[in-house]
N, C-alpha and C positions, 0 to 999 in steps of 0.2 A: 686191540686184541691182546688178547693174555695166551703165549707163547710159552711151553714146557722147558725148562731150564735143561741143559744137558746134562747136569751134576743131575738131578732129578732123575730122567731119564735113565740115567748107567745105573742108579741106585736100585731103580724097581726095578733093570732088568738083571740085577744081581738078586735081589728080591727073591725075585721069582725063580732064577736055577739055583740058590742055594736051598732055601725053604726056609731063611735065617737071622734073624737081624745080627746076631754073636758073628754069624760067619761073614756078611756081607761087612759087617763093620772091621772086622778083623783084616780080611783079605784089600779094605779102601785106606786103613789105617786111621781108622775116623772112628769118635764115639756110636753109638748104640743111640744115642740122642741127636744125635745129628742125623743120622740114618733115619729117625722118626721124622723128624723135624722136616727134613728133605721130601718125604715122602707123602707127608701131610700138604707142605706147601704143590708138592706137583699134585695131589686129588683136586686142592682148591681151587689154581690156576684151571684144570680138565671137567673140574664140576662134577666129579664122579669119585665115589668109592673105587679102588680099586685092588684092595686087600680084606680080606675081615680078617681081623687080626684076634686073638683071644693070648691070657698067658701063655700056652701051649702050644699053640698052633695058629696058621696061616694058612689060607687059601685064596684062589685069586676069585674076584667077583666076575661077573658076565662083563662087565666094561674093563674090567682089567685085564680080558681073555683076548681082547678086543684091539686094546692100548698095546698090550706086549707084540700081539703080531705084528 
């Protein structure tokens, strides 16, 4: 079984109350790439989207809505 990392975890649910990769990154003291990187390896492990991400903006998908509760 493939089991969600905690770093994972914290990450998307800074994710999700900031609105922010700058600010989650900022606030963990960790790059913006790591933030990604993290966040990519926890959808892969869960088998699900659970950001759509665009330059601009972020929202959470229906399995992200799902994951965060």
């Amino acid at each position: 079984q493939h089991f969600p990392s905690v770093a994972g975890m914290v990450i998307f649910a800074h994710l999700v109350e900031t609105g922010s990769f700058t600010t989650t990154a900022r606030r963990l003291g960790v790059s913006k790439a790591s933030i990604s990187r993290e966040l990519a390896a926890l959808e892969a492990r869960l088998g699900a989207q659970l950001l759509l991400r665009t330059t601009r903006s972020m929202s959470l998908t229906e399995a992200g809505s799902v994951f965060y509760e």
